[in-house]
PDB file with one MODEL, atoms N, CA, C and O in Angstrom:
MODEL        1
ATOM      1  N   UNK A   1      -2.925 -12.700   4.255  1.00  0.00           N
ATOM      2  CA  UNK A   1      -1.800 -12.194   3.503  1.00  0.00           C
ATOM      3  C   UNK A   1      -0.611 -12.084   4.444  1.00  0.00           C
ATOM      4  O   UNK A   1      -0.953 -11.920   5.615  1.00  0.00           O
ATOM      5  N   UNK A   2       0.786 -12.134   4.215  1.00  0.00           N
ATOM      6  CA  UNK A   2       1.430 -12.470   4.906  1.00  0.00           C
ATOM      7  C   UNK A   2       2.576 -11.589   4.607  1.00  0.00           C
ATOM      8  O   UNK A   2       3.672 -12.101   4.381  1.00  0.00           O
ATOM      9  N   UNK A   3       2.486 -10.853   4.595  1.00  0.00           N
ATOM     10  CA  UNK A   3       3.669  -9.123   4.581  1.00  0.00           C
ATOM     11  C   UNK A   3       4.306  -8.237   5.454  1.00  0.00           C
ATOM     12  O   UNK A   3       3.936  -7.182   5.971  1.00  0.00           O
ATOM     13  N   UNK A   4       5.487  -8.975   5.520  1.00  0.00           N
ATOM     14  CA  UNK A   4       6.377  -8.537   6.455  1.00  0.00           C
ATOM     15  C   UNK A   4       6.880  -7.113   6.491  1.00  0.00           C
ATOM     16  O   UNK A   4       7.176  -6.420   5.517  1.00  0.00           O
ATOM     17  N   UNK A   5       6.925  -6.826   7.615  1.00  0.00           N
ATOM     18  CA  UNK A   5       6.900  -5.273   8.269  1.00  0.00           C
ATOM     19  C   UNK A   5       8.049  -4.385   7.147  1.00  0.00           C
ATOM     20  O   UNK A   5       7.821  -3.226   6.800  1.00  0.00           O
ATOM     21  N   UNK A   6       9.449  -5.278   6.623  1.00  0.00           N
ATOM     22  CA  UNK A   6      10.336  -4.691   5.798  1.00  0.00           C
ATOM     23  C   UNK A   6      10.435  -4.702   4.552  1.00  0.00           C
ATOM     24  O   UNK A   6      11.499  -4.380   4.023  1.00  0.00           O
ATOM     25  N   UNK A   7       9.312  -5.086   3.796  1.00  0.00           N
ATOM     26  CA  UNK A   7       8.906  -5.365   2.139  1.00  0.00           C
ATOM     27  C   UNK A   7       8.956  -4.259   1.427  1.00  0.00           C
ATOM     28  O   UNK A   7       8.257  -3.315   1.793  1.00  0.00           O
ATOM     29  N   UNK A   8       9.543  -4.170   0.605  1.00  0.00           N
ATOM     30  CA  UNK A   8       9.490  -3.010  -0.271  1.00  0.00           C
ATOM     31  C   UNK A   8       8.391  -3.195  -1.439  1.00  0.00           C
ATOM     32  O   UNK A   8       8.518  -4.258  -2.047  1.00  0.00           O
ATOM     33  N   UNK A   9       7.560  -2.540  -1.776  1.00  0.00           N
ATOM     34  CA  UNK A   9       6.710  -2.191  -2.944  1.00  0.00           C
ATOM     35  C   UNK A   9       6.689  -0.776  -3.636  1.00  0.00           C
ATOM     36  O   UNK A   9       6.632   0.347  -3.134  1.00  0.00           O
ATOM     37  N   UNK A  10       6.774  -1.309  -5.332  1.00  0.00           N
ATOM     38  CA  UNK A  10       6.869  -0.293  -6.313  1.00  0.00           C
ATOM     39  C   UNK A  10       5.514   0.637  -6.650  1.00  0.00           C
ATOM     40  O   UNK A  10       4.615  -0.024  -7.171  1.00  0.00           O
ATOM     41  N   UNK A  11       5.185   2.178  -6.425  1.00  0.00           N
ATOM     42  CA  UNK A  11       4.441   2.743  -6.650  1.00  0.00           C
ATOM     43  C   UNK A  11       4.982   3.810  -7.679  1.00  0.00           C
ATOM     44  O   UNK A  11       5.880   4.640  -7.533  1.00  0.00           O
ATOM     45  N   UNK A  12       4.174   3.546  -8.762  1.00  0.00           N
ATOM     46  CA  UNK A  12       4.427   4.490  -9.955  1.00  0.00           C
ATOM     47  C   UNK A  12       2.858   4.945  -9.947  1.00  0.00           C
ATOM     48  O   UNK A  12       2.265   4.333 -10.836  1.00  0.00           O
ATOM     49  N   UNK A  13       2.063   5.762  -9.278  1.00  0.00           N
ATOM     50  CA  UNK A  13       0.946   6.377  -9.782  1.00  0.00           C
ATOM     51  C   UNK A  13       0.744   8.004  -9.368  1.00  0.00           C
ATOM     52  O   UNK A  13       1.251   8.555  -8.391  1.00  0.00           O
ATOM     53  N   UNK A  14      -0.088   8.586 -10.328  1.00  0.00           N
ATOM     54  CA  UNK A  14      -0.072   9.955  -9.734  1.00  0.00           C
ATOM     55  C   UNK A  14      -1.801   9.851  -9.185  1.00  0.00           C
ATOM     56  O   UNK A  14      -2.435  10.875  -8.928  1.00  0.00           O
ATOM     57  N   UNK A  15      -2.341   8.603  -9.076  1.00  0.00           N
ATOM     58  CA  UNK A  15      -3.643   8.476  -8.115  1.00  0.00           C
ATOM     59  C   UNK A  15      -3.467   8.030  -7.127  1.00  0.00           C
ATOM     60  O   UNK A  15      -2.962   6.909  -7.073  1.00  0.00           O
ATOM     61  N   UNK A  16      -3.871   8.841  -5.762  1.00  0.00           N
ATOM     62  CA  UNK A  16      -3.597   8.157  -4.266  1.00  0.00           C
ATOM     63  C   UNK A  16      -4.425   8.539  -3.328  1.00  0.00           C
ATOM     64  O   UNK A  16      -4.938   9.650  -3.465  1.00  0.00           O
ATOM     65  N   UNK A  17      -4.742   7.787  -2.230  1.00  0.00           N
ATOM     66  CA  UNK A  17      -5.546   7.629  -1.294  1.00  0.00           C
ATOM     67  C   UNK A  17      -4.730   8.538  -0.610  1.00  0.00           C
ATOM     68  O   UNK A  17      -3.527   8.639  -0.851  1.00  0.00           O
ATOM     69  N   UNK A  18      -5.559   9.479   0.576  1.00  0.00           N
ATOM     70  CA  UNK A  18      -4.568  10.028   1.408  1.00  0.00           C
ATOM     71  C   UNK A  18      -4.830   9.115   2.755  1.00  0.00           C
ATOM     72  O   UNK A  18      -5.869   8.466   2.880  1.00  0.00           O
ATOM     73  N   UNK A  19      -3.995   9.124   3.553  1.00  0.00           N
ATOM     74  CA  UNK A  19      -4.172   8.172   4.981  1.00  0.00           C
ATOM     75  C   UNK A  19      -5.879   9.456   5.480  1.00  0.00           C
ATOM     76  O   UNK A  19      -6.196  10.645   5.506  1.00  0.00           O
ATOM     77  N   UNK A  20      -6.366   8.233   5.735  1.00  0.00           N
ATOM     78  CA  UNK A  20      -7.965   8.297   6.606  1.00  0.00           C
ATOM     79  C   UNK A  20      -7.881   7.445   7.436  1.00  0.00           C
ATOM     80  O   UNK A  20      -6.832   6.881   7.747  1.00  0.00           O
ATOM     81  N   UNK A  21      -8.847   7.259   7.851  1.00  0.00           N
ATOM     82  CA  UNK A  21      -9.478   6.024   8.663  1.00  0.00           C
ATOM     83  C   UNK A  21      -9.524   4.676   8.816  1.00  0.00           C
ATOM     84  O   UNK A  21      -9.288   4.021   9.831  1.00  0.00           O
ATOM     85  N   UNK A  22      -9.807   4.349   7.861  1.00  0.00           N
ATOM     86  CA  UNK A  22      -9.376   2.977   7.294  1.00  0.00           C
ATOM     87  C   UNK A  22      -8.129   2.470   6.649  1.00  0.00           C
ATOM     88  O   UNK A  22      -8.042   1.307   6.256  1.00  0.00           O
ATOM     89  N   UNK A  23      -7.272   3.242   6.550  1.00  0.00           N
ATOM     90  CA  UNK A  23      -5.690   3.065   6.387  1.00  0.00           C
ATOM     91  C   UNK A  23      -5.093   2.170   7.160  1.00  0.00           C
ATOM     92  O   UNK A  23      -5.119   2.362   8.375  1.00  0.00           O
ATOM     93  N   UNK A  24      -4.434   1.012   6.627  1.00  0.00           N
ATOM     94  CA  UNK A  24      -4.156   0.656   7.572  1.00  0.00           C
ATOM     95  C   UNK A  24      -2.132  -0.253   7.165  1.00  0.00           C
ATOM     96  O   UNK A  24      -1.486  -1.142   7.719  1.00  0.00           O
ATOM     97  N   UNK A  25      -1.854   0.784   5.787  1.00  0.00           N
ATOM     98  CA  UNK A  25      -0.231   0.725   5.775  1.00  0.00           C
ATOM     99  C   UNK A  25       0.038   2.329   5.611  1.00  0.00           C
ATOM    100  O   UNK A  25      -1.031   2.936   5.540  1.00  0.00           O
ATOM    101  N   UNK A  26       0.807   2.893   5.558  1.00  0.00           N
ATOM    102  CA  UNK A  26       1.248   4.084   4.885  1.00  0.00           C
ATOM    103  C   UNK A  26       2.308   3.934   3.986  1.00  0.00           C
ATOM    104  O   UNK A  26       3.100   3.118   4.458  1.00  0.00           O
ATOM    105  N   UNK A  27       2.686   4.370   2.871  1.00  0.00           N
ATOM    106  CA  UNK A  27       3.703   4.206   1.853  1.00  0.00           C
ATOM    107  C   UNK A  27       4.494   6.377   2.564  1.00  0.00           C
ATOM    108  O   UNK A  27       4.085   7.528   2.717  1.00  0.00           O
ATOM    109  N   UNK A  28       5.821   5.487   2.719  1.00  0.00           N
ATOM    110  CA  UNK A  28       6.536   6.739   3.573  1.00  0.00           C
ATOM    111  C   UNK A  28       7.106   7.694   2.491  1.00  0.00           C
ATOM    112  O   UNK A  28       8.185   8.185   2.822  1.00  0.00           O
ATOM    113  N   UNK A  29       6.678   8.043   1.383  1.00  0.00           N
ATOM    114  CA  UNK A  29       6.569   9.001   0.359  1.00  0.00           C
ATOM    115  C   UNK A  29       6.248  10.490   1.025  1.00  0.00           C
ATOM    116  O   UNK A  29       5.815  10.793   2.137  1.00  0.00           O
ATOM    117  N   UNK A  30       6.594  11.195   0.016  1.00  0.00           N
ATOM    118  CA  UNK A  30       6.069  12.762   0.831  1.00  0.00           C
ATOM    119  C   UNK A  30       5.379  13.004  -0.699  1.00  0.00           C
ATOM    120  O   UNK A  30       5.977  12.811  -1.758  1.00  0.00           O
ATOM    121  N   UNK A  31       4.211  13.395  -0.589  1.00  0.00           N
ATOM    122  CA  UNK A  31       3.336  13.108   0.851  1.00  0.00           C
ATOM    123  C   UNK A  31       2.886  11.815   0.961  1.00  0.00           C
ATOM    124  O   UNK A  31       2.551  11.253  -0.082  1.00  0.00           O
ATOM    125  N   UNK A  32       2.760  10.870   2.630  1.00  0.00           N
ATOM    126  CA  UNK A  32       2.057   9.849   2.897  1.00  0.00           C
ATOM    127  C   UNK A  32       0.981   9.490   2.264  1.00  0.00           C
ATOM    128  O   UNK A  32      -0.006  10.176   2.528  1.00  0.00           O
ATOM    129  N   UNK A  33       0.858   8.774   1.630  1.00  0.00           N
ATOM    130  CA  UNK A  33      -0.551   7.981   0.954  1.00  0.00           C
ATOM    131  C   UNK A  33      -0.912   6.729   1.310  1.00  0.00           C
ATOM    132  O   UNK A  33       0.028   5.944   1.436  1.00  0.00           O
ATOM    133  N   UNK A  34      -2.038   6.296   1.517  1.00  0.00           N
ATOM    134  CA  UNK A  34      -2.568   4.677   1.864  1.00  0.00           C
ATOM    135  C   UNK A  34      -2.122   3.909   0.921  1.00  0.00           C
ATOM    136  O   UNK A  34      -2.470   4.001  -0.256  1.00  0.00           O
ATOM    137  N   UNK A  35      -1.258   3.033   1.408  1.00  0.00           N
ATOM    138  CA  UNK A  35      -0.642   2.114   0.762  1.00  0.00           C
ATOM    139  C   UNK A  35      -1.488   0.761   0.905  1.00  0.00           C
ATOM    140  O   UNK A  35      -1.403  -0.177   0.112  1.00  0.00           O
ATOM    141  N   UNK A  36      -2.070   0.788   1.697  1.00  0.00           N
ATOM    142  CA  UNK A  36      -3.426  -0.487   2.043  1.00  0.00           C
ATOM    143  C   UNK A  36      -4.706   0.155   3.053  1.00  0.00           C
ATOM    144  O   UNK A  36      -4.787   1.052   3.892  1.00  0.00           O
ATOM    145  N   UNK A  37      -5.704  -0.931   2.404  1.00  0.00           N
ATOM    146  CA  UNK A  37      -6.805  -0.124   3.461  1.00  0.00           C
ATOM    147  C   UNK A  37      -7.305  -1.570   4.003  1.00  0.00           C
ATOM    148  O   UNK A  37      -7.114  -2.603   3.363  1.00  0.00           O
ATOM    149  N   UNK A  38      -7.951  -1.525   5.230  1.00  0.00           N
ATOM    150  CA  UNK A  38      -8.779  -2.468   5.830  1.00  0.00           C
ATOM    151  C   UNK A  38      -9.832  -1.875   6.424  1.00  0.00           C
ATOM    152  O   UNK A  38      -9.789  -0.819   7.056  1.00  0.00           O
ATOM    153  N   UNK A  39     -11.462  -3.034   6.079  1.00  0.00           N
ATOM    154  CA  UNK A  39     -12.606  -2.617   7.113  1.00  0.00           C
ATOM    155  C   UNK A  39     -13.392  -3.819   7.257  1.00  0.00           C
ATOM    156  O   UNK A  39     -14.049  -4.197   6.288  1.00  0.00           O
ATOM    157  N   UNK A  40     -13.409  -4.380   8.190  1.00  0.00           N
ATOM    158  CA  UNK A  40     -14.332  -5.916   8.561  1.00  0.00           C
ATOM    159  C   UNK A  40     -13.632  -6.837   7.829  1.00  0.00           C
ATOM    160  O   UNK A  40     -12.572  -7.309   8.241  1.00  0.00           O
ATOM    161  N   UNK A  41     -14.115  -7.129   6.807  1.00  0.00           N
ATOM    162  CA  UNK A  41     -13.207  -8.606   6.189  1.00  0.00           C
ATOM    163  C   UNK A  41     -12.761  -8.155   4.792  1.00  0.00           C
ATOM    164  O   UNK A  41     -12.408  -8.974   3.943  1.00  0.00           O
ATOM    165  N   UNK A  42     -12.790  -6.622   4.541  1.00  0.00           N
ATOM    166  CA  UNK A  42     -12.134  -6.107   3.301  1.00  0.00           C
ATOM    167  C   UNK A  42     -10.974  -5.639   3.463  1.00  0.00           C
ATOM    168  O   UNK A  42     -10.774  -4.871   4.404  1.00  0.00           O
ATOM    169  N   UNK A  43     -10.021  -5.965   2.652  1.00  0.00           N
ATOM    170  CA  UNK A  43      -8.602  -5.463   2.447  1.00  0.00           C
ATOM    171  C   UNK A  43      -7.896  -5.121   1.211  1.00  0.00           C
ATOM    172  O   UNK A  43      -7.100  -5.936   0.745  1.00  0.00           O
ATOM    173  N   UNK A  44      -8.105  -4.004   0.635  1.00  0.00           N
ATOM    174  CA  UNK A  44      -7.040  -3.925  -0.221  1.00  0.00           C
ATOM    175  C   UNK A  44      -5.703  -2.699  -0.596  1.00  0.00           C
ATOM    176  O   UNK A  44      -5.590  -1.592  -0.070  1.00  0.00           O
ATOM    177  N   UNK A  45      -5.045  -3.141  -1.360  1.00  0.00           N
ATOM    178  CA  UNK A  45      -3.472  -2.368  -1.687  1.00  0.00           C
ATOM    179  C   UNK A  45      -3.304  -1.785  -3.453  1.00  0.00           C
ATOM    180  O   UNK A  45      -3.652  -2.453  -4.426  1.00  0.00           O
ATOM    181  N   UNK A  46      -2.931  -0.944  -3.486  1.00  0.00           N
ATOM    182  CA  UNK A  46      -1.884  -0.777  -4.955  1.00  0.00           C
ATOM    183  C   UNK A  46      -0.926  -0.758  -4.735  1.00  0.00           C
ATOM    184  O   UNK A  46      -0.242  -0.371  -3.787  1.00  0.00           O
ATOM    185  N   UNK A  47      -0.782  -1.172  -5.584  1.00  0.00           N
ATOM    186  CA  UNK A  47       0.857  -1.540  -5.833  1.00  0.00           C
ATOM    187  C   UNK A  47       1.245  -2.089  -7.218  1.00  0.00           C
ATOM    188  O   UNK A  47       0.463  -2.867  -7.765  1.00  0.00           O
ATOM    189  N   UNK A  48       2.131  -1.822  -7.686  1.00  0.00           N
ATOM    190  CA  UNK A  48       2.430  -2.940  -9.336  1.00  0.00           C
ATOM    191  C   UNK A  48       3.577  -3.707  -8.539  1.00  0.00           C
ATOM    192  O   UNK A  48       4.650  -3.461  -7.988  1.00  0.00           O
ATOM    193  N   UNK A  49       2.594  -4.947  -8.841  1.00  0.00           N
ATOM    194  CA  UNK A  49       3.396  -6.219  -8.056  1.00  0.00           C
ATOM    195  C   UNK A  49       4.405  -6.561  -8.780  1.00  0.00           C
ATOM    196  O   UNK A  49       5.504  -6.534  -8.227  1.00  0.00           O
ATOM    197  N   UNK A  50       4.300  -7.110 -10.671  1.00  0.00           N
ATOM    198  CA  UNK A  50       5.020  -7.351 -11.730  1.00  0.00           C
ATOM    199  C   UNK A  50       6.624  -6.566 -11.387  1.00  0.00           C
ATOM    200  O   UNK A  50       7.679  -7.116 -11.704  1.00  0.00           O
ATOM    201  N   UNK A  51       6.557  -5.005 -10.590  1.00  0.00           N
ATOM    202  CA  UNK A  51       7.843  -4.350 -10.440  1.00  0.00           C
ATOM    203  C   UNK A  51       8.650  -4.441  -8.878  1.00  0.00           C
ATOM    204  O   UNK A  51       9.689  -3.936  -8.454  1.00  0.00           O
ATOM    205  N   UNK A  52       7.616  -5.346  -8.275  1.00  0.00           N
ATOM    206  CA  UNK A  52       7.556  -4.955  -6.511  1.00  0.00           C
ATOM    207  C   UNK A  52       8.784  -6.079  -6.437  1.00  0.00           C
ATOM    208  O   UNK A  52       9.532  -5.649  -5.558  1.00  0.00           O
ATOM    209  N   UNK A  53       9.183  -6.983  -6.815  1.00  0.00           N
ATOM    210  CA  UNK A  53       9.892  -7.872  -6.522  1.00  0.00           C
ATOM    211  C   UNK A  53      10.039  -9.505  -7.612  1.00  0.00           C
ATOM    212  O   UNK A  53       9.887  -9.535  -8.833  1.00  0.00           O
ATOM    213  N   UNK A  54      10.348 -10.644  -6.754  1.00  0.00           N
ATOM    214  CA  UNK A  54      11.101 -11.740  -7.404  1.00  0.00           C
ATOM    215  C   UNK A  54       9.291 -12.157  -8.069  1.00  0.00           C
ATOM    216  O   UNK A  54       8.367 -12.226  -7.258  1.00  0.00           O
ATOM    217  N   UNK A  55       9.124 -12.318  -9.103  1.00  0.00           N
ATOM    218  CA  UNK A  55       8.230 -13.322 -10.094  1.00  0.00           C
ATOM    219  C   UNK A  55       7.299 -14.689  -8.883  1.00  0.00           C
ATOM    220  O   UNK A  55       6.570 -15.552  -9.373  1.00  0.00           O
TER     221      UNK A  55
ENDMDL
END
């Protein structure tokens, strides 16, 4: 995946990961929540992509 350090993504949820261990973006919201997680060859994010940007 190829996501550059200055990307903006849209979070509309009131469900969230808090940063742990396996965190491995933070969404700079108050309060910080895992915006992505990674462990061995698993990776995943929320996000609503449909609002995050260009189609």
């Amino acid at each position: 995946m190829n996501i550059q350090s200055e990307e903006n993504f849209f979070f509309d949820n009131s469900h969230y990961l808090p940063v742990e261990h396996y965190t491995s973006v933070v969404a700079g919201h108050i309060p910080n929540f895992t915006a992505a997680i990674e462990k061995d060859n698993f990776f995943g994010i929320q996000f609503l992509p449909e609002k995050s940007g260009e189609p």
